[in-house]
C-alpha positions, 0 to 999 in steps of 0.5 A: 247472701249475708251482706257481711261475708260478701264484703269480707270476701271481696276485701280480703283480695284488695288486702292480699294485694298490700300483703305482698307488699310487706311480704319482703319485709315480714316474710321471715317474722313469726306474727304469733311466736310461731318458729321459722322453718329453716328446711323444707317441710317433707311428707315424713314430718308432717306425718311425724306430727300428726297433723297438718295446718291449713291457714283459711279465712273462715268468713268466705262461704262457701270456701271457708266459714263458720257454722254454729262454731265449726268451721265448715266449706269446700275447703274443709271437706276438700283438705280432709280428702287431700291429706287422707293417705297421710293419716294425719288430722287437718287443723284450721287456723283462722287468719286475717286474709291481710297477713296471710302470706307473712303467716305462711312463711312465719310456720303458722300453717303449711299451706293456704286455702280459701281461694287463694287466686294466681296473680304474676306477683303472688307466684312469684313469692309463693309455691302453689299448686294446680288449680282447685277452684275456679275464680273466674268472673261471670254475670248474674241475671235475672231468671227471667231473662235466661233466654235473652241474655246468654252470652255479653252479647245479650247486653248490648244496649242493657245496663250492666252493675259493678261493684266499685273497685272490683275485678268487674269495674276493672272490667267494664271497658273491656266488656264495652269495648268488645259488646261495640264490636260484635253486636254493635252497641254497648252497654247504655250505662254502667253503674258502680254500687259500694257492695254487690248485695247493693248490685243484686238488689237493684237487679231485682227490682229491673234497675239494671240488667246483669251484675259481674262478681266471682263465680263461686259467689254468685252460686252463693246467690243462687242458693241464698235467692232460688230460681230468682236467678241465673249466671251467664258464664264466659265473661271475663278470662278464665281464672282459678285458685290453687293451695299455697306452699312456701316456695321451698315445700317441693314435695309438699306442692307435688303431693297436693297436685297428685292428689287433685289429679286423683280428685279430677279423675275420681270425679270426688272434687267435682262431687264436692264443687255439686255440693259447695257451688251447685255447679261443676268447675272447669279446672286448668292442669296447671298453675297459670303461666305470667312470664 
């Protein structure tokens, strides 16, 4: 995995945190002379103009990135999929993950992809629809240990790596906490390193023993290191992510969730996951609730 697009990645969640901040402030400032929408975006307009604007960070395999010029990923091939009954074209527009939001809400784009995971303060500000992805933390090993490290509980007394400042060191207490309680001993030391490509490298040489990161980025490192390693799945709380809409695109956000629900019982998104992630998603029916 390219060190860069793993970094990229990570950072955008920390800039999407200060994103909300500026979102009272922002929200209604076009950032490119983009014009406001004053009334909600319908299905009919988007077909009158043929085309519907899909706001990505085209740096985030395998959701979003770039391949010889085009823009390529999940995603992509997801959106093209959703918005097919519409007949319209699905544009990319390439956007700063820190300012996504305001854009949205300054006519930009339509919608937001690119994992854009649930949080209380997000869905508070946005319109989203139900879950396309998952975003849920897990544990790579090495392949060799498949049959000792199944679940945490295999990392009783092993040591365990984080990313400094990510969702697995917000974790590592936790996990502790529980490894004391169900088999007795916790982890003999966790080690923080400044990127996750750090992380894997020391898994590798047998320095440590499982790394936390996001499920659809260790598939990534899966595919980029074959048969090197292995994921445990069910560390942390199930998380996702879902396509974000301006809070008053009603018909819009029912469509999107209409048409997931026919990629779920078609088996086409599970197809696409195959293909993107190696490995199918557990997808939630509806957006979490935080109240």
């Amino acid at each position: 995995m390219s060190p860069r697009l793993s970094s990229v990645g990570a950072a955008r969640r920390r800039f999407l945190g200060l994103s909300a901040l500026l979102f009272a402030a922002t929200a209604l400032l076009p950032l490119t002379g983009a014009p406001v929408r004053a009334e909600p975006l319908t299905l009919e307009a988007i077909k009158t103009a043929g085309v519907v604007k899909v706001g990505v960070e085209a740096a985030y395999r395998p959701f979003t990135f770039r391949d010889k010029g085009e823009i390529v990923g999940y995603d992509v091939d997801l959106a093209k999929q959703l918005f097919a009954p519409l007949g319209v074209k699905v544009e990319f527009i390439d956007t700063a993950w820190a300012g996504v939001i305001p854009a949205l809400y300054a006519g930009n784009f339509d919608v937001i992809m690119t994992s854009l995971t649930y949080s209380k303060e997000r869905v508070a500000k946005v319109g989203y629809s139900i879950p396309y992805t998952e975003a849920t933390q897990e544990m790579l090993i090495r392949s060799s240990d498949v049959d000792t490290i199944k679940s945490i509980d295999g990392m009783s007394g092993k040591v365990l790596a984080v990313k400094l400042g990510s969702a697995g060191d917000t974790m590592k207490a936790a996990l502790d906490a529980k490894l004391k309680a169900s088999a007795g001993k916790g982890f003999s030391e966790v080690k923080a390193y400044d990127d996750h490509p750090a992380a894997y490298l020391a898994l590798a040489q047998g320095s440590v023993d499982g790394v936390i990161n996001s499920l659809a980025t260790l598939t990534q490192v899966l595919k980029d290191a074959p048969g090197r390693y292995a994921i445990v799945r069910d560390i942390g709380p199930r998380n996702w992510a879902g396509i974000g809409a301006r809070k008053e695109d009603t018909a819009l956000i029912g469509f999107l969730n209409e048409r997931i629900e026919a990629l779920k019982a078609n088996g086409e998104i599970y197809k696409l996951q195959e293909k993107w992630f190696g490995t199918q998603m557990k997808l939630a029916d509806k957006v979490p609730d935080f109240s």
